[in-house]
C-alpha positions in Angstrom: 0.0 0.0 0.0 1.7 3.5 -0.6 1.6 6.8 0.9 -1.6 7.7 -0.9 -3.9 4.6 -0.1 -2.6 4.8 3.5 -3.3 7.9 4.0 -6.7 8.1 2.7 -7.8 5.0 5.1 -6.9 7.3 7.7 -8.8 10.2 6.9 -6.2 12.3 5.5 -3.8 12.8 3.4 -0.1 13.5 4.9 2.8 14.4 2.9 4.6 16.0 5.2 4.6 14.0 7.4 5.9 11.5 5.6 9.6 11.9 6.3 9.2 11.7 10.2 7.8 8.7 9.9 9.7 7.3 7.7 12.5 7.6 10.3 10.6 5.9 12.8 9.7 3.2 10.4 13.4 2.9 10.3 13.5 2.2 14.2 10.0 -0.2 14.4 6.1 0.6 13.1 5.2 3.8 14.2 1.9 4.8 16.0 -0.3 7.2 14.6 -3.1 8.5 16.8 -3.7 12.1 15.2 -6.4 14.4 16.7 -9.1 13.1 14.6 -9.6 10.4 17.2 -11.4 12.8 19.4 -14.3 13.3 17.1 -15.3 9.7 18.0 -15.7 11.0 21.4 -17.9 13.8 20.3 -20.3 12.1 18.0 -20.8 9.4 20.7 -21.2 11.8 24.1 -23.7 14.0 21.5 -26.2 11.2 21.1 -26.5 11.0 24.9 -26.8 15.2 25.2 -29.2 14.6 22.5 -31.2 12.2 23.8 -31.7 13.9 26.8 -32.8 17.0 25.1 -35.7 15.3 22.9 -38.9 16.7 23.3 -40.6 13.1 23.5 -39.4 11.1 26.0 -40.4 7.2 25.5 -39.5 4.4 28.2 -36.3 3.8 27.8 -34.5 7.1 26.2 -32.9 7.3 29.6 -31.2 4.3 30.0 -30.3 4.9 26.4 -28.6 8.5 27.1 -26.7 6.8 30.1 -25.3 3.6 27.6 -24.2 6.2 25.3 -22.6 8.5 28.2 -20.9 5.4 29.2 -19.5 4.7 26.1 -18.2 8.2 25.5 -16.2 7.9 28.6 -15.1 4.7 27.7 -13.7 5.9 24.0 -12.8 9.1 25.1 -10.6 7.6 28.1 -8.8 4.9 25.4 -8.2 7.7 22.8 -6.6 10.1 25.8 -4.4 6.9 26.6 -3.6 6.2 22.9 -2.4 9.8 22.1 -0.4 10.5 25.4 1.7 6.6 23.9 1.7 8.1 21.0 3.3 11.5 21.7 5.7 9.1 24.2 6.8 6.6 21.7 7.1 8.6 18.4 7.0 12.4 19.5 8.6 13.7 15.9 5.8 12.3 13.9 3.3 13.4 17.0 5.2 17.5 16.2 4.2 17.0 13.1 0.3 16.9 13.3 0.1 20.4 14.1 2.0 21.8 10.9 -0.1 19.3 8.2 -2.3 21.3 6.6 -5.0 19.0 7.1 -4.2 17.2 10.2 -4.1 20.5 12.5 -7.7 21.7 11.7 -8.8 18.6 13.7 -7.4 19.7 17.2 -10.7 21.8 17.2 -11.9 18.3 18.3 -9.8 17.8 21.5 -11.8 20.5 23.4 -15.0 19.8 21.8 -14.4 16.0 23.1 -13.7 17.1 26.6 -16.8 19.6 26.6 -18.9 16.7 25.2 -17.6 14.3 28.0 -18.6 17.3 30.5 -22.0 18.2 29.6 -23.3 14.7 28.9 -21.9 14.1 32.4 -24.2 16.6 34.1 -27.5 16.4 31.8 -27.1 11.8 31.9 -24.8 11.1 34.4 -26.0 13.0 37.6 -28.7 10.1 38.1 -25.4 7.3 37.8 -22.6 9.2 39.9 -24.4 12.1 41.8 -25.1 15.6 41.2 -22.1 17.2 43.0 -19.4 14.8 41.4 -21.2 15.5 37.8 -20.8 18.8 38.5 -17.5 18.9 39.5 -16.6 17.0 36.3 -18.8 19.4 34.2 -17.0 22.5 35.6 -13.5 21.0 35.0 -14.3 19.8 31.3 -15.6 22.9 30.5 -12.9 25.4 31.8 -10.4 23.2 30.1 -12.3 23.1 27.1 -13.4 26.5 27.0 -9.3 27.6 26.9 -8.4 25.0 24.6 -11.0 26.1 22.5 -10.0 29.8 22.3 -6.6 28.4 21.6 -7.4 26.2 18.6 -9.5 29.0 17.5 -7.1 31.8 17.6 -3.6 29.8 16.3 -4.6 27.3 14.1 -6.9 29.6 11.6 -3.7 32.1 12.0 -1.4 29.8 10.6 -3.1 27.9 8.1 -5.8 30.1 7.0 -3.5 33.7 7.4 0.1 32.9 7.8 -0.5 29.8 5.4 -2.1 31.7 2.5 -4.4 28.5 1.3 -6.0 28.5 -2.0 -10.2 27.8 -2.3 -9.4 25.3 -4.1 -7.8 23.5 -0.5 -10.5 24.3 1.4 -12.9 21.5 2.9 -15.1 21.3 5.8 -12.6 20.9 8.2 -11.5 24.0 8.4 -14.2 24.8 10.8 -13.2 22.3 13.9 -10.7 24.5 15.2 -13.3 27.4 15.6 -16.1 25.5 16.5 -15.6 24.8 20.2 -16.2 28.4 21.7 -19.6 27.7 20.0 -19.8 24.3 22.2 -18.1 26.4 25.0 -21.9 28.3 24.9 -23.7 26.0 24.9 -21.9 23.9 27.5 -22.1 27.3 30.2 -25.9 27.4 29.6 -26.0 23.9 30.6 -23.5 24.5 33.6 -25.3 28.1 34.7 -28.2 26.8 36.6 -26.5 24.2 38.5 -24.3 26.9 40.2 -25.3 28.6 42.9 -27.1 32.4 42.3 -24.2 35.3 41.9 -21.0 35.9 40.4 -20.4 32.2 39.6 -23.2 31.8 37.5 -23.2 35.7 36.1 -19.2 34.9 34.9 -20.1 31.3 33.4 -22.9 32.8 31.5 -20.7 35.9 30.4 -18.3 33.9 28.8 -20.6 31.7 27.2 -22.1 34.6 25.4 -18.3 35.9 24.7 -17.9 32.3 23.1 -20.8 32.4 20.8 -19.6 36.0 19.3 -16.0 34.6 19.2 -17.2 30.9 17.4 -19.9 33.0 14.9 -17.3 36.2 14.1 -14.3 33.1 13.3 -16.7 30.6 11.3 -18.4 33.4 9.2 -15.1 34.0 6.6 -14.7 30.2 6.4 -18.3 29.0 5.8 -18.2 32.1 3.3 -14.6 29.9 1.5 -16.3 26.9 1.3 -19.5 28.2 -0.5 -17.0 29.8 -2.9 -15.5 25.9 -3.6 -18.7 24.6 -4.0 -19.7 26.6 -6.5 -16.6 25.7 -8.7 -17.9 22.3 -8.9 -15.0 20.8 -6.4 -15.6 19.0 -3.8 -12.4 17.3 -3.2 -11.5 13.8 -2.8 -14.3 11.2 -2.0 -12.8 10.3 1.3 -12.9 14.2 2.5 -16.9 14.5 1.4 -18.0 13.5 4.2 -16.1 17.0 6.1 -18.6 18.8 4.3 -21.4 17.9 6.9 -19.0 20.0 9.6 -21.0 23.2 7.9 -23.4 21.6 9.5 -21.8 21.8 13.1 -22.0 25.9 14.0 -25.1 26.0 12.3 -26.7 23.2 14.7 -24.7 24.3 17.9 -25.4 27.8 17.4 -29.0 27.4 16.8 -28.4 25.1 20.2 -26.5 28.0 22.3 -28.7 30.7 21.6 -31.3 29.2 22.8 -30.1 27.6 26.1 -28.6 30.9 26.8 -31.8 32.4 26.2 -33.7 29.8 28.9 -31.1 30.0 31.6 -30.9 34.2 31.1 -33.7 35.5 33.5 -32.3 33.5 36.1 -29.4 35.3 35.9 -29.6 38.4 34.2 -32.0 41.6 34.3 -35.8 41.2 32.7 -34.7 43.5 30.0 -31.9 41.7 29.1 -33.6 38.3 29.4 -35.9 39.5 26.6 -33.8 40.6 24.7 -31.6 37.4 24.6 -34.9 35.4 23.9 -35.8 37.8 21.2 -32.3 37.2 19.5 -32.7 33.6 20.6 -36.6 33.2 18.3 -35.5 35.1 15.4 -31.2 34.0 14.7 -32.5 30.2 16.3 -35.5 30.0 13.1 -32.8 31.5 10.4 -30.1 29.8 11.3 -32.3 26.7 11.5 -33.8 27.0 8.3 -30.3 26.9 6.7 -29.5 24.1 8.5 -32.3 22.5 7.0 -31.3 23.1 3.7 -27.4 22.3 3.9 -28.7 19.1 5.1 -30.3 18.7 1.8 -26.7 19.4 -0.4 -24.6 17.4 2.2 -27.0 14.6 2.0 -26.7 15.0 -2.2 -23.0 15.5 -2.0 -22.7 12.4 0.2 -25.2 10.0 -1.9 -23.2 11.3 -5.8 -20.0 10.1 -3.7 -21.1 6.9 -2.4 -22.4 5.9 -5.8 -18.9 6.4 -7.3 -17.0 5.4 -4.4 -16.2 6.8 -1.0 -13.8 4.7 1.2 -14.0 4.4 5.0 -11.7 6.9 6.7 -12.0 8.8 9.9 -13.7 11.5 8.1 -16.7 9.9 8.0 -17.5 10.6 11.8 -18.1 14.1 10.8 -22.4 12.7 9.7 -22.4 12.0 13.9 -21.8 15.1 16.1 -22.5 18.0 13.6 -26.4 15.9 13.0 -26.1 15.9 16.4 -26.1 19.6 17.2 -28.7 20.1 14.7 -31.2 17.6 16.4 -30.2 19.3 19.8 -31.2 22.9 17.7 -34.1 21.9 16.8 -35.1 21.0 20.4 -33.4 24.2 21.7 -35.8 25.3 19.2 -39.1 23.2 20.1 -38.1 24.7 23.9 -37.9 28.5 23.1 -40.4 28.6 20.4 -43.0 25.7 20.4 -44.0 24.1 17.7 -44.5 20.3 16.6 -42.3 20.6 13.4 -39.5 21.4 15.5 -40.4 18.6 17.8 -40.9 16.1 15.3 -37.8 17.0 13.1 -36.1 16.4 16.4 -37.2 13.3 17.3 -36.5 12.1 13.4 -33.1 13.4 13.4 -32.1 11.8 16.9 -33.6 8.4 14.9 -30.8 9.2 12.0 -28.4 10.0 13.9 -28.4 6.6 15.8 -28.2 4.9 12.5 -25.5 7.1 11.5 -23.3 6.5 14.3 -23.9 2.8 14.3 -22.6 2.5 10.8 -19.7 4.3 11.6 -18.9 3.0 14.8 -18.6 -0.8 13.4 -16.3 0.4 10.8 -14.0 2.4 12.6 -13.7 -1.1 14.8 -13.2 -2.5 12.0 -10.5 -0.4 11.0 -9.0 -0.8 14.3 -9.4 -5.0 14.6 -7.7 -4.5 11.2 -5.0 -1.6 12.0 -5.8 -0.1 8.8 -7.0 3.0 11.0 -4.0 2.7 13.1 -1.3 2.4 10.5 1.0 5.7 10.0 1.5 6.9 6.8 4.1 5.9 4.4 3.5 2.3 6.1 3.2 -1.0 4.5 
């Protein structure tokens, strides 16, 4: 198998890093754990988020939620492990994940991962572990989170979106996980508000999740404005990196989701004025930015099924149909909550149901991939 076929199975493809590992080739097999691990945290902890958040709540959704909790603990625990070996045992290719092009955008899913692991915590697994140990973990997750996700979103855009000078013609939907997680940074403090005591604890939490959600929207606009100029040239990119299209999907969805939950939370804490005005913004940015969720769904999905026909091989990539579907089923209850409505409900409920199916799909195939090693095999290996 060469570079090229190697690299694709991962998710990626890796020229530069080529030459490090080739080195360590030399010594034994490298490992190769790169970021992109952590977004099989996040589209497992979102199901459980998710399912807690559904409007209709059959027998059984609970224990549900708490299975799917459990197993993002589970995978995000073996992912942490795997990445600290593999920064132990082969550092110089480890270096190198932050300067690949590609590779880099995907450290937007570390803090995303440990923010998923938090909230899903409080919302599913208060009733398992208790309220003050979920909260504890939720309020941990989150800081940590919420400065790794400034970080990601401030120097990785800066030096491969500014510094790097990419064409359109590189970009792909990617490029939006680095400045995603101040958006899941919101969302997460309007889940974490009410479960602190009233006064300057709950006023700072909710203060920078509102911060968060102007930071994520003002650094996703300019990218989600590239990638509408590439799809309009025809290009989609390889059939391996199709599936990084339904990322758009992601601050669309967790937007729709924080605006919303910082709206319901907001006249507990804040002023009545300001409480209504937040909901306002909440009604009329949730139903906008919902609607154009609706409808990317609709080119994603068309993008996905041209692909599949001609061929679209299994790589990481394709856990990006999990958590971004995921924040737009959690929108659309956000939405269901703050406005009403049975569409909202009933979209909801029917996206949850895809989403399941989604995952399940994937999941099997990344173990798959792993049983095999073809997921775990560094580029440039045979």
């Amino acid at each position: 198998m060469d570079m090229t076929t190697t690299t694709a199975s991962a998710g990626f493809a890796a020229p530069d890093l080529g030459t490090a590992t080739a080195r360590a080739v030399g010594r034994r097999r490298a490992s190769y754990v790169p970021p992109n691990w952590f977004a099989a945290v996040m589209g497992t902890g979102i199901i459980a988020i998710a399912a807690h958040s559904l409007p209709w709540q059959p027998a059984g959704l609970a224990e549900v939620a708490t299975v799917f909790w459990l197993l993002a603990c589970a995978v995000f625990g073996v992912v942490l492990v795997a990445t600290v070996r593999h920064w132990v045992r082969d550092p110089e290719v480890a270096r190198g994940h932050h300067a690949h092009r590609v590779v880099a955008h995907f450290y937007g899913a570390v803090p995303m991962a440990i923010m998923t692991v938090g909230t899903s915590t409080m919302v599913v697994g208060a009733t398992v572990i208790g309220r003050d140990l979920a909260l504890g973990i939720d309020l941990v997750c989150w800081v940590v989170g919420t400065i790794g996700g400034v970080v990601t979103a401030v120097v990785i855009p800066y030096r491969h979106l500014i510094v790097g000078r990419p064409s359109v013609g590189d970009a792909f939907g990617g490029w939006l996980m680095p400045v995603v997680p101040p958006m899941v940074s919101a969302s997460a403090a309007a889940v974490l508000t009410p479960q602190l005591s009233a006064g300057w604890a709950s006023h700072v939490v909710m203060g920078i999740g509102c911060a968060m959600f102007v930071l994520a929207a003002l650094a996703s606009l300019p990218i989600l404005w590239v990638l509408a100029s590439r799809l309009r040239t025809g290009d989609v990119g390889a059939a391996h990196m199709v599936p990084t299209w339904w990322i758009v999907l992601g601050p669309l969805g967790q937007s729709v989701t924080a605006a919303c939950l910082l709206a319901h939370v907001a006249p507990h804490v804040v002023d009545a004025p300001m409480a209504e005005t937040l909901h306002s913004f909440a009604v009329g940015y949730g139903v906008a930015v919902w609607v154009a969720a609706t409808l990317w769904i609709g080119v994603a999905a068309r993008l996905t099924a041209r692909t599949l026909r001609s061929g679209m091989p299994f790589a990481m990539t394709w856990w990006a149909f999990t958590f971004p579907l995921g924040t737009y089923v959690t929108g659309s209850s956000a939405l269901a909550l703050t406005v009403g409505g049975t569409v909202f409900e009933v979209v909801a409920v029917a996206g949850f149901t895809v989403l399941v199916l989604a995952w399940s799909g994937v999941a099997v195939r990344t173990i798959r991939g792993v049983v095999t090693g073809e997921l775990l095999r560094a580029p440039g290996v045979r």
